[in-house]
C-alpha angles and dihedrals in degrees: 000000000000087000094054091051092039083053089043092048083050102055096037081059094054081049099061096030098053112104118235085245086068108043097052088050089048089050078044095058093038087052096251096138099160097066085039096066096038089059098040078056091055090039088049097048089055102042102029121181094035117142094207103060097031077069103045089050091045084054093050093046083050086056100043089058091257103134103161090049086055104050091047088058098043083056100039088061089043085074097055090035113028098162099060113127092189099053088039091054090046089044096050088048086056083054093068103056089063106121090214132056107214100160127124131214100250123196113277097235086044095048090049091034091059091034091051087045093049096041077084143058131249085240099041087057082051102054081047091057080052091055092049089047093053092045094050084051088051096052096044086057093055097038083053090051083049083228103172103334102192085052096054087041090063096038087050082055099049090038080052091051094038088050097048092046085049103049091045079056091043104042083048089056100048097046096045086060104043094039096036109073106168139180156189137229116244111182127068092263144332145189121255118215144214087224152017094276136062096233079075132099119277116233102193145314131259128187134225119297100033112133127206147163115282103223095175152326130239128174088327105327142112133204113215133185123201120223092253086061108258116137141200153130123275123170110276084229091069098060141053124225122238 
């Protein structure tokens, strides 16, 4: 009798000590999806902008047959972590499930030029300005002692190569995340219009989970426009902004 409520008294305290953390990955790992993602939602509300969780919530709405949730988290936490092989790979078999294939062949040196871009962080472009900025000062200071001049000539020329490789790199970046709004459908299917009404004709359909460029909004509506270049209107309530 007093092992079976030593052993009760045990697993209740498991119960309130475990982190929430815990317990959504534990109805994660028993299939229940659903309170998975319910609790990733209350953990991400509290701790937004975290890569991690953003993850773990994009893999539960995978899960619970979300696709167009999921792939709005995997790339949501591609921004705070581009480099991440596992939420790249997730995202990519997402990818798949799309109903529509809306991708265009892009040309091989841009494709690398804007994944290479995008492999890094706006602040980590700008720790690496900082480092450029340090290393002119230090230059000037050497060029001002006239310490080896020959020597601080040469290192003037490579800092002048390295900074104009850089900005190109840096002035892509900037301008790739304030023009480029995306987003992702989240319902089943929709209509996409000619127009910001529904009384107008409808171009073509696309299914849960495509994602596009958002080009504007008007009364409620969105015009879109797909990476093989279609455009349209869909209501601004089916999709989720990136």
């Amino acid at each position: 009798m007093i092992k079976r409520l030593v052993l009760i008294v045990l697993i209740l305290s498991s119960i309130v000590w475990a982190g929430p953390s815990e317990i959504a990955e534990k109805h994660y790992q028993d299939k229940e999806y659903k309170e998975a993602v319910t609790l990733y939602e209350g953990l991400l509300r509290m701790h937004p902008g975290n890569a991690g969780l953003l993850y773990n919530l994009g893999n539960s709405y995978l899960k619970n047959e979300q696709l167009g949730l999921s792939i709005t988290m995997y790339r949501k936490a591609l921004l705070i972590d581009p480099r991440s092989k596992t939420i790249k790979t997730n995202l990519g078999l997402a990818r798949k499930l799309v109903l529509d294939e809306t991708s265009a062949a892009q040309a091989p040196l841009m494709a690398w030029f804007f994944g290479f871009v995008n492999t890094f962080t706006l602040n980590e472009f700008y720790c690496v300005l900082l480092f450029f900025v340090l290393l002119l000062n230090g230059l000037l200071v050497a060029r001002f002692l006239d310490k080896k001049p020959d020597l601080v000539r040469q290192c003037f020329i490579a800092w002048g190569i390295g900074m104009a490789l850089f900005l190109i790199f840096f002035v892509s970046k900037i301008n790739y995340d304030s023009v480029s709004r995306n987003g992702v459908l989240i319902v089943k299917k929709i209509e996409v219009k000619s127009g910001p009404s529904e009384t107008l004709p409808t171009l073509f359909y696309i299914h849960e989970g495509v994602e596009f460029t958002l080009l504007k909004t008007v009364n409620g509506w969105s015009e879109i426009q797909l990476s093989n270049g279609y455009n349209g209107w869909v209501l601004e309530e089916a999709y989720l902004s990136i």
